[in-house]
C-alpha positions in Angstrom: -19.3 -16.7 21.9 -19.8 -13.4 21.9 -15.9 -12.2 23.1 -15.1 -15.1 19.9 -17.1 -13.0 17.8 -15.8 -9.7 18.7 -12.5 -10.4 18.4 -13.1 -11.6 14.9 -15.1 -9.0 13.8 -11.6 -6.6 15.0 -9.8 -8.6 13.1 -11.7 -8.4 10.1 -12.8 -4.9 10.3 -8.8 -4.3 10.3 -8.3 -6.2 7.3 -11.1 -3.8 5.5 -9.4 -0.8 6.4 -5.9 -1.5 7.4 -5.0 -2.5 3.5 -2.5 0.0 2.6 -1.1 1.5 5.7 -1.1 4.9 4.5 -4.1 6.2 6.7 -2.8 5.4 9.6 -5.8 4.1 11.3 -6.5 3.5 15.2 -9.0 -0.2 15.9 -9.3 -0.9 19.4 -12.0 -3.3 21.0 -13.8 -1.0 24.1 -15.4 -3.2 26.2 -18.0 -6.6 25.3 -19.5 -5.2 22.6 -17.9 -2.1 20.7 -15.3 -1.4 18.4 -14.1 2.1 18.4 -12.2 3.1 15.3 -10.0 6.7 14.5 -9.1 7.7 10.5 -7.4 10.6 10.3 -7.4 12.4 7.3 -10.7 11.0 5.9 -12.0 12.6 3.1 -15.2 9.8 2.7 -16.8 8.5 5.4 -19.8 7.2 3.5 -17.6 4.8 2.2 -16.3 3.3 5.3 -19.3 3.2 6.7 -20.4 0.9 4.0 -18.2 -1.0 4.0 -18.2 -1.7 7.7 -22.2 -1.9 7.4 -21.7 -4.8 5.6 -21.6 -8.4 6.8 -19.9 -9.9 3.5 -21.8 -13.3 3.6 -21.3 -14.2 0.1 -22.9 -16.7 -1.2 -23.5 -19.0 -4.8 -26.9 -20.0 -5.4 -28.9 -21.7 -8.4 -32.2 -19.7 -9.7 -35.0 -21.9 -10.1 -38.3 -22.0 -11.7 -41.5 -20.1 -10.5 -43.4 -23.2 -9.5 -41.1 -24.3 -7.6 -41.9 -23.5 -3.7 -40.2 -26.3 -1.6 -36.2 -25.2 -1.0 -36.2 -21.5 -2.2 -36.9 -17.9 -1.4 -37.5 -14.6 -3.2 -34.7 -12.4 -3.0 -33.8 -8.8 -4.3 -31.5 -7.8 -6.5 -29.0 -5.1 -5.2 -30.6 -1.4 -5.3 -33.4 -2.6 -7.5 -37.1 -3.4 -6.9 -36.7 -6.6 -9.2 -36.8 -9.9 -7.3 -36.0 -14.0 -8.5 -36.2 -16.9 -6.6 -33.2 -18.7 -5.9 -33.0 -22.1 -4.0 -31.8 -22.3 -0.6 -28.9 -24.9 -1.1 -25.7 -23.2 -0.9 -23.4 -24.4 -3.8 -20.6 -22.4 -2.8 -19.8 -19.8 0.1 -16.7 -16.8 0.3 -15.1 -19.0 2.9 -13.8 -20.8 -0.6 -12.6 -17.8 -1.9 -8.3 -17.1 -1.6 -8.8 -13.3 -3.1 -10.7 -11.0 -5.4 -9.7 -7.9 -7.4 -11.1 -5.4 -9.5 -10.7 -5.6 -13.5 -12.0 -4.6 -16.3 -14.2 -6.7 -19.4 -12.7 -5.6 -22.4 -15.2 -7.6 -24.5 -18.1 -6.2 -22.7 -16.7 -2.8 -21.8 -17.6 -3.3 -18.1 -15.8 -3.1 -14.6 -15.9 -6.6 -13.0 -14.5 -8.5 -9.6 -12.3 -11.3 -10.5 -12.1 -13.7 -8.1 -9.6 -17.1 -7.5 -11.1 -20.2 -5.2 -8.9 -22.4 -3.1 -8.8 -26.4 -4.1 -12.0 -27.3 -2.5 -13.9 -24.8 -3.6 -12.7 -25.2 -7.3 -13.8 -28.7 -7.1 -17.3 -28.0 -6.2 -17.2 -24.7 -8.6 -16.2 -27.3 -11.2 -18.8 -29.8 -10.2 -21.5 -27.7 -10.1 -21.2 -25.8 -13.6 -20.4 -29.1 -15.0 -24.0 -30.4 -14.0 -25.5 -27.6 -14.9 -24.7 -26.1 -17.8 -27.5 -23.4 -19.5 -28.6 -22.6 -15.7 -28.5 -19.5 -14.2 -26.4 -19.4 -11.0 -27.2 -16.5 -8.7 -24.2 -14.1 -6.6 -26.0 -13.5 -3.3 -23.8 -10.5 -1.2 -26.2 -10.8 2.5 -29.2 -11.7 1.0 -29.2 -9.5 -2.3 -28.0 -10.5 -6.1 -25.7 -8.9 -7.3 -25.7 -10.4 -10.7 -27.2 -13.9 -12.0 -25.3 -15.2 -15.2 -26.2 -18.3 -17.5 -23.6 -21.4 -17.2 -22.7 -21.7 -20.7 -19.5 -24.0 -20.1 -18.3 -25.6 -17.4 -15.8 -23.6 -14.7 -13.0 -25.7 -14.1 -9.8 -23.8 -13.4 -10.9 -22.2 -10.2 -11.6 -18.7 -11.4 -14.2 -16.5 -12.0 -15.8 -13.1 -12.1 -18.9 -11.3 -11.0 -20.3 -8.5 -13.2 -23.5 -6.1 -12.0 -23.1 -2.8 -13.3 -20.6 -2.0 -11.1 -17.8 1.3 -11.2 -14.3 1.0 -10.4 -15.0 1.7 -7.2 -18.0 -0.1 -6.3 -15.7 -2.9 -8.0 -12.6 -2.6 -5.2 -14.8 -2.3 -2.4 -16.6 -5.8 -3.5 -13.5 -7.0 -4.1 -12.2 -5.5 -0.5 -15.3 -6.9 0.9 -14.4 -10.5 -0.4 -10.8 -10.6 0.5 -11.3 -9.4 4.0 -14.1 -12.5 4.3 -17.5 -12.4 6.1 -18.2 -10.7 9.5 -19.8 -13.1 12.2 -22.1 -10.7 13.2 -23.6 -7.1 11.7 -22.0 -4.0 12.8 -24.3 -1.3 14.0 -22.7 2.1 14.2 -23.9 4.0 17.4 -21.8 7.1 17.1 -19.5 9.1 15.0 -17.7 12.1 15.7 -15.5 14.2 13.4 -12.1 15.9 15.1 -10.4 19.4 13.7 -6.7 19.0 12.9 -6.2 21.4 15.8 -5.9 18.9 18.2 -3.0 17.3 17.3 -1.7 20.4 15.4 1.1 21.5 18.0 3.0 18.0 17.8 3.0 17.9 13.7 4.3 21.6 13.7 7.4 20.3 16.4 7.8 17.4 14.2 7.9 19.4 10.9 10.0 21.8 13.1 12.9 19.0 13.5 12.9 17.7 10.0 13.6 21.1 8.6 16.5 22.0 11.1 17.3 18.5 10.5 17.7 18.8 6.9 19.4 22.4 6.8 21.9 21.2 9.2 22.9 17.9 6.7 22.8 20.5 3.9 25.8 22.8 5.7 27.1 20.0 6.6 27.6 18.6 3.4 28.4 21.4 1.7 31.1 22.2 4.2 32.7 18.3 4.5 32.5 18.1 0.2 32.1 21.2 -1.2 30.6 20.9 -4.5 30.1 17.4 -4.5 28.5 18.5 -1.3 26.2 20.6 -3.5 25.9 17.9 -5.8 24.3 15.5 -3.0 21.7 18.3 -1.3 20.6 18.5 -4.8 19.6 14.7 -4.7 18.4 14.7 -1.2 16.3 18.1 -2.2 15.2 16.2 -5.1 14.2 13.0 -3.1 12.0 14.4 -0.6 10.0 15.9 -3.2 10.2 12.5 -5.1 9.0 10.9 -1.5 6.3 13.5 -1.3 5.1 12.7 -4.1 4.4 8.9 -3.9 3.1 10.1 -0.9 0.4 12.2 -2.5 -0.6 10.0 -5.1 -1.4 7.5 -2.3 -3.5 9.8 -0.5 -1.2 9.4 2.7 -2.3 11.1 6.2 1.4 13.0 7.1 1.1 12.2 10.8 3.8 11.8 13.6 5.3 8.2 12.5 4.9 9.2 8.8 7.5 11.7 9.9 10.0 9.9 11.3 10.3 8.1 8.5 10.7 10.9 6.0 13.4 11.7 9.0 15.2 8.3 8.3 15.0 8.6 4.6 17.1 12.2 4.8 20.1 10.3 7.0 19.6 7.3 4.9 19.8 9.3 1.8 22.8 11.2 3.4 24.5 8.1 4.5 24.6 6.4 0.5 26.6 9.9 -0.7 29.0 9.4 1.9 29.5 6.0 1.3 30.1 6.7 -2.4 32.1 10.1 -1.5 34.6 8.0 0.7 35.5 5.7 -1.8 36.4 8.6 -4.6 38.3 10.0 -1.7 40.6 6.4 -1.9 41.0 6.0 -5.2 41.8 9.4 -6.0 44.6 8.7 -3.5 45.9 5.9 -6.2 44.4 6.6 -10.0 45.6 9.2 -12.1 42.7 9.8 -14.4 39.8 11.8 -12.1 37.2 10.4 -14.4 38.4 6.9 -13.5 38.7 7.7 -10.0 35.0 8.2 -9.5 33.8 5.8 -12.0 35.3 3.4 -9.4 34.2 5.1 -6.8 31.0 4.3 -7.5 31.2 1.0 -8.2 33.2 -0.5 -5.5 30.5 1.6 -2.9 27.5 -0.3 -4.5 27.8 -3.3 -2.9 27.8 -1.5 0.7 24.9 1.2 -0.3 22.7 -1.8 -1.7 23.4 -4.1 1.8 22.3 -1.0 3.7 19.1 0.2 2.3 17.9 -3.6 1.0 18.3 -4.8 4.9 16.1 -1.8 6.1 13.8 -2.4 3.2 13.0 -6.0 4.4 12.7 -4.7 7.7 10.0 -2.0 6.2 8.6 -5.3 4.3 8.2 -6.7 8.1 6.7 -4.3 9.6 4.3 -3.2 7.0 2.4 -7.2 7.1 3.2 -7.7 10.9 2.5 -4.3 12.0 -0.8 -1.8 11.9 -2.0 1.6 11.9 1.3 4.1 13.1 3.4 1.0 12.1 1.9 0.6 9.0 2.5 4.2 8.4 6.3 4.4 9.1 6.9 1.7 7.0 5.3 2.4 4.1 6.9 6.1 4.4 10.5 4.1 4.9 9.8 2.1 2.1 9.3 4.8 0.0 11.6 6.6 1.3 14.6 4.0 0.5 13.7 3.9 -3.2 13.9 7.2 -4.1 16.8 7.2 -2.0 18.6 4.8 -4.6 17.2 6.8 -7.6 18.6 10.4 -6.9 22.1 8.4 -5.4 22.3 6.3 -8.4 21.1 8.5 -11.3 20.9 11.7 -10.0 23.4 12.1 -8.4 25.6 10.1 -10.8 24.9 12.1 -13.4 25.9 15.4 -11.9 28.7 14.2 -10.3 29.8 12.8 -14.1 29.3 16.5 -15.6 31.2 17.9 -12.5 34.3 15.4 -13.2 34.0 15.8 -16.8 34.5 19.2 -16.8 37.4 19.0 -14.4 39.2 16.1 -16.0 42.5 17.5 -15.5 42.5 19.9 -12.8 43.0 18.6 -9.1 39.5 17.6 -7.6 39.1 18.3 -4.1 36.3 16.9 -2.3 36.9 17.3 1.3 37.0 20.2 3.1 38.9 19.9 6.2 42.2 18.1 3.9 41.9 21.4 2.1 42.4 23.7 5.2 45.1 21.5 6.0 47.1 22.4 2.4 46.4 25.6 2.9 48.2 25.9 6.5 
């Protein structure tokens, strides 16, 4: 029972933290009865720890009269000294629940957590407010209430929302809390430690290291195989990394060794989609007359191959992001990213200064490789 509890509570506790992928985050069981868990980059650890302090047993209960003694208890209500008696007969439990998300009550002007049942539970959601309509039905989160509203209709399509004074925030951790389902057991923590980015400093510095020589070396590269186009395309792979940085950023990303590599990836990938398009003006400047027709089929007869080559590694991202966790997580998310803004600057960026370039140079011979040239001039 207790390993069966364990390894459910490591499995949860990975769904509470593991959501985006961005933080990179290390859960590993350590031996019957401990969970150790690394976040680099953490900026609130309050908030984690709440959310792991938490069991998650929610619960749907009706409030009943004073009087009545037999079949109920007196509860709290969350962070408040004000207390109503609820009966003990579950009417429905989070194990109904399919998901939960934060949104906002434009009719009240209120943060709430919207919630969708499964077919079961909508039944007994529907069978319950249907019985007892002008009731108040209590929204128990491990023994406190959070809110208790009056039934004023029935609740029949499986949907619903719980309201309690909450902030955005305190709204996506509830509704984090619900998604990720109930723990079997509370968590205790029994020690936390907080690391210095000195530790792991020397293999971040050898990893920026090789993305920058990697990147100036594609640059001369570039420049020396397609000359201005060449210039043309470290613009859009300039432009992309800070485009990929970005996202990154808003996110809140940890840059750590995997996230790395993938930024890596994205430079060849981003590389690889010029050349593609770069080799196929090369051939049909071999047979068109007009320059400007040259590279407007160029570009479209190289579509096909640069979509088939960064949508196949975006479904393998896609994989690896839901079968994969922490590092894993992390690379793909970055690889994701990375192939997006990849397709922007190649696509519209780079399109766009290659069409003033042409334009410009409508009727003077166009040379865009480099070593062809040397050869002319021998």
């Amino acid at each position: 029972i207790k390993n069966s509890a364990l390894d459910q509570s490591l499995e949860i506790v990975r769904r509470r933290i593991d959501e985006v992928g961005t933080k990179e985050p290390t859960i590993l069981r350590r031996g019957n009865n401990r969970i150790l868990i690394e976040l680099p980059g953490l900026n609130e650890p309050s908030r984690i720890k709440n959310l792991l302090g938490k069991t998650a047993n929610l619960t749907f209960r009706f409030v009943v009269n004073e009087s009545e003694d037999f079949g109920s208890e007196l509860l709290f209500f969350e962070g408040e000294t004000e207390q109503l008696k609820v009966g003990k007969r579950v009417v429905l439990s989070g194990e109904n629940l399919t998901n939960a998300k934060p949104s906002f009550d434009n009719r009240n002007n209120e943060t709430i957590v919207s919630f969708t049942l499964d077919r079961l539970g909508s039944k007994k959601f529907g069978r319950a407010t249907s019985n007892n309509v002008g009731k108040r039905l209590a929204i128990i989160l491990d023994n406190k209430i959070i809110s208790a509203p009056t039934i004023r209709e029935p609740i029949l399509g499986g949907n619903g929302q719980i309201s309690g004074n909450f902030d955005f925030q305190s709204a996506t951790d509830l509704a984090l809390l619900l998604r990720s389902g109930a723990l079997p057991a509370p968590l205790n923590i029994i020690e936390e430690r907080t690391v210095g980015p000195d530790l792991g400093q020397d293999s971040i510095k050898a990893g920026s290291f090789s993305l920058i020589i990697g990147f100036l070396l594609v640059i001369f590269y570039m420049f020396l195989k397609y000359k201005f186009l060449g210039i043309i395309a470290n613009t859009a792979l300039i432009v992309n990394l800070i485009l990929l940085l970005g996202v990154l950023t808003i996110l809140e990303a940890t840059l750590t060794l995997p996230g790395i590599a993938g930024i890596i990836l994205t430079v060849g990938m981003a590389v690889d989609a010029n050349v593609l398009i770069f080799e196929r003006i090369k051939e049909e400047i071999k047979t068109e007359k007009s320059n400007i027709h040259a590279f407007d089929i160029g570009y479209k007869r190289a579509q096909s191959a640069v979509l088939d080559a960064n949508i196949t590694t975006l479904i393998s991202a896609v994989i690896l992001f839901f079968l994969g966790s922490g590092p894993v997580k992390g690379f793909a998310v970055t690889l994701a990213i990375g192939i997006i803004t990849t397709l922007f600057s190649a696509y519209f960026l780079a399109r766009h200064l290659s069409t003033i370039y042409v334009m410009r140079n409508k009727d003077k011979q166009i040379t865009i490789w480099f070593f062809d040239y040397l050869k002319i001039l021998n």
